[in-house]
N, C-alpha and C positions, 0 to 999 in steps of 0.2 A: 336616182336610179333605182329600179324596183329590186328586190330581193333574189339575188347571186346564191345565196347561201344552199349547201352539200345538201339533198335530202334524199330518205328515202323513198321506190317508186312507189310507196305507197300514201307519203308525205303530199310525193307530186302531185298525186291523183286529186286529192283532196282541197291540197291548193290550185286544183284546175277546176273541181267544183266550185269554189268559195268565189274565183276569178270571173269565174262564167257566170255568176249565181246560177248554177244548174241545178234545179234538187233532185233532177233524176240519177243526175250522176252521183249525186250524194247519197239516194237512195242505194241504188247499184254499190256502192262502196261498201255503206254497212251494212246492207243486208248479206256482202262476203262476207260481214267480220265474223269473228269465230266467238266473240265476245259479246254481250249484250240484250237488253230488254225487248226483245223483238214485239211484242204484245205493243210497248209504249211507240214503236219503232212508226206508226201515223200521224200521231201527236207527235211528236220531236220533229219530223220534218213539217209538219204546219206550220211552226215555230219560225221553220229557215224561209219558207216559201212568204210569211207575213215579211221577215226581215228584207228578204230580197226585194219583194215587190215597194218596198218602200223606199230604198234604194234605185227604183228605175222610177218612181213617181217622179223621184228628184233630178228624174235627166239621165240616170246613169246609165251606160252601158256596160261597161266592167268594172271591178274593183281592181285598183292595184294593191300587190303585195309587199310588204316593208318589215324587214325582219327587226325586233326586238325583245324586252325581257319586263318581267314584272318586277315593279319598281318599290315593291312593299320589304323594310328593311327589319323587318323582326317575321322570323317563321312562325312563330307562337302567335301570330297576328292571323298571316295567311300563308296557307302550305305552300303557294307556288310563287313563294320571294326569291326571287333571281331567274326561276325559268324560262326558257327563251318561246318566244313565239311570233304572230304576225301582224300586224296590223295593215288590215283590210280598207282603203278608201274607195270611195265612186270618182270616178275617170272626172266629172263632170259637180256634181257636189262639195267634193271633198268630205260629204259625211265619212264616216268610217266604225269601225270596229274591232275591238281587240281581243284576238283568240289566242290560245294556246292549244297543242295538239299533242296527248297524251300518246305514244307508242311504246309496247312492248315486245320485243322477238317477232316485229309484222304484225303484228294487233293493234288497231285501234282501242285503247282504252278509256280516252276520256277525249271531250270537246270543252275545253274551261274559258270563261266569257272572264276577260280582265278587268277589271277599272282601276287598275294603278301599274297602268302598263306605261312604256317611253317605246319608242320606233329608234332604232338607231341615229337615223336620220334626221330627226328633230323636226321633225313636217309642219306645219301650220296645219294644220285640220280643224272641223267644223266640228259637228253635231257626232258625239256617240251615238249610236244605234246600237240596244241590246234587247236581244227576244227574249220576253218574260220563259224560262222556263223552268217550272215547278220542279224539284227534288226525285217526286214520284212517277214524271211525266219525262222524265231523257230516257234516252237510251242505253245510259251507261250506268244507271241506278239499279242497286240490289235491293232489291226491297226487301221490309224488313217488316215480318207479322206481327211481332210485337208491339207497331205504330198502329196498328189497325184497329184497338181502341180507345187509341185519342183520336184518331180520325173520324170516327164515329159518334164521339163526344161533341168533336167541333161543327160535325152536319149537323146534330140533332140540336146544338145551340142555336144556331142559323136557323134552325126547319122552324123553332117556338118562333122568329122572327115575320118568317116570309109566309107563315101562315097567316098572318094578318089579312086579309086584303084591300083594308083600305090606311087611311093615313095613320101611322102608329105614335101615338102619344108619350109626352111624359108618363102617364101611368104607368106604361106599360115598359118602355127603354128603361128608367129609371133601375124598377127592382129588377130585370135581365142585370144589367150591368154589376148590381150586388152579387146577383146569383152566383155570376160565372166567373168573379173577380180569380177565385182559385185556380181555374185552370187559366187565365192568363198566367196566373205566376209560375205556373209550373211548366209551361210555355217557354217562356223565358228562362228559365232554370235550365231544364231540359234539352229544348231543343234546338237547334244550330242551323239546321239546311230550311229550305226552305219548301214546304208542303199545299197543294194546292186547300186543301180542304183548312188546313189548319193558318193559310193567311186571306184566306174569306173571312174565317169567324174571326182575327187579328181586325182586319179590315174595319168590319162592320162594327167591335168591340170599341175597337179607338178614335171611330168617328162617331158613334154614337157617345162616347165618354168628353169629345172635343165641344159637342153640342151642349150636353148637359151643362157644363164646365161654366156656361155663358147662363146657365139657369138660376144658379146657386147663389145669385144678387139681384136676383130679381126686384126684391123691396128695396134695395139703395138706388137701384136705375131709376125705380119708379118714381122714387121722391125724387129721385135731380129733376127726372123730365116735369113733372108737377109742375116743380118749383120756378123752374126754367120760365113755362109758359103762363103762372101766374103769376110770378114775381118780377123777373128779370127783362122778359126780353119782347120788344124794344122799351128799354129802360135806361140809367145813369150809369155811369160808366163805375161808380163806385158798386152801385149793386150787383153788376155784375163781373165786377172783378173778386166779390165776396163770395158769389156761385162760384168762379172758377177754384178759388182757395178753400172752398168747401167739396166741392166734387172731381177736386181734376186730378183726383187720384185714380178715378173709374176710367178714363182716360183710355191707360192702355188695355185695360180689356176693351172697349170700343172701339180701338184700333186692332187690336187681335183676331176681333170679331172678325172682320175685311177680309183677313189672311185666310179665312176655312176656304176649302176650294169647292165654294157654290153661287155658279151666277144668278143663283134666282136672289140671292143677300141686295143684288145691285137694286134694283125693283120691288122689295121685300114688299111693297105695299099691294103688289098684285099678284103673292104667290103664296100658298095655305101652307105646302110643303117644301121640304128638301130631296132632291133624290140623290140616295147613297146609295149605289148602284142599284139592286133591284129592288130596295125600300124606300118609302111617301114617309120621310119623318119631318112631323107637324114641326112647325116653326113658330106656336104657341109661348115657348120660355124664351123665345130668343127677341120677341116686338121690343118689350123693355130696354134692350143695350140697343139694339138697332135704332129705336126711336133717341136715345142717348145717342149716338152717333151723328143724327142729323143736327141733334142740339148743338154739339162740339163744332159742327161744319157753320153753322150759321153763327157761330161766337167767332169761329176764324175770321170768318167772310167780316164781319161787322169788324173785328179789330184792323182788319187792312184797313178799310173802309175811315176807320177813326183814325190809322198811323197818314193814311192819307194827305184828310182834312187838318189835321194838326201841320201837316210839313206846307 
């Protein structure tokens, strides 16, 4: 049964927007409110109008509403442990969404996206849906001048990147990644919410440090794969059980490899770069584990192959 629960008409209003996925009528709400980033106030509803629409891709016509609370048991963790809010599903999907809705004396004050929310009702649902929205880009955010030159730090990191324009090399990611190592940590240190400018250069910082990461054994890939292909394979079962007790410690990086989330890894033999979002980073340090990889695949394959013929 959808959500009974007392609210105010201003409450209603909002959960008639959220119901409907209306974002005019969401628009029309906040732009009443007596509170808030009117500036950001285009951007924030972008946000709602992607969420919605992905929501009707899936079939939907309305969300229904189901009242619950956030389910985080330490405040020092997350400020909004125990407050109540709604969780939003599609009529037809059952994706859904978990909001909370900040009011004060008829003010909207905040829209808070859950993820350790419960629904009173214990629902089976699908798929969370949350709209990416940046710190500096709600509605409800005070911005704050004093962040305006780290933000400026993290474009002008990014800008030494995208300046490139064509595929960017170890040379060149490698000493970035030194350069900037300080302001990740003080990043970290520092900063809590989450900033547009400031999780681009996050982004690009930890996928280019994931890649390198695969660089830094390049001379032990190389000697397996060598060895592999002049020593080993198709060979005796003892020589190559002596490759694997010799190199089957590279193993899990080889499998790690897999994990980075880039399809060109699949095909790697037909593709020069990676795209990390709007950078061509060469895929120059990475052939070595990659080519170790196919090694390990055709050891697999041959050892079926032999548990086989032995049974």
């Amino acid at each position: 049964m959808a959500c009974q629960m007392e609210t105010s008409t201003l409450k209603s209003r909002i959960l008639q927007a959220f119901q409907q996925m209306n974002t005019s009528l969401l628009k029309q709400i906040l732009s009443e409110n007596q509170a808030g980033n009117f500036e950001a106030l285009p951007v924030y509803l972008q946000q709602f109008e992607k969420l919605f629409s992905k929501f009707k891709a899936s079939g939907d016509t309305e969300l229904i509403a189901y009242t619950g609370q956030c389910m985080t048991e330490d405040k020092e963790v997350c400020v909004n442990c125990g407050k109540k809010g709604f969780s939003f599903f599609g009529n037809h999907s059952n994706n859904f969404i978990d909001l909370i809705f900040e009011e004060e004396n008829g003010i909207l004050t905040d829209i808070i996206f859950c993820s350790d929310f419960s629904n009173f009702q214990k629902l089976d649902l699908n798929k969370l849906l949350n709209p990416k929205i940046f710190a500096d880009e709600s509605f409800f955010h005070q911005s704050n001048p004093e962040l305006q030159p780290l933000f400026e730090q993290c474009k002008k990191a990014c800008a030494e990147l995208t300046a490139y324009p064509g595929i960017i090399e170890p040379e060149i990611y490698n000493p970035w990644l030194v350069k900037h190592q300080s302001l990740v940590d003080y990043i970290k240190k520092n900063i809590e919410e989450n900033y547009r400018a400031v999780n681009t250069f996050l982004e690009y910082y930890f996928g280019l440090q994931d890649i390198a990461r695969f660089g830094k054994n390049n001379s032990h890939f190389v000697r397996a794969v060598v060895e592999f292909h002049c020593e080993v394979f198709p060979n005796d079962e003892d020589t190559i059980n002596l490759w694997l007790r010799k190199f089957d410690a590279l193993r899990f990086d080889a499998v790690m490899m897999l994990l980075l989330p880039y399809p060109e890894l699949e095909n790697y033999e037909n593709h020069k770069f990676l795209q990390l979002h709007d950078l061509k980073i060469s895929m120059e340090d990475l052939i070595p584990c990659l080519d170790l990889v196919t090694c390990f695949k055709k050891m697999d394959e041959w050892k079926k192959i032999s548990l086989k013929r032995s049974n």
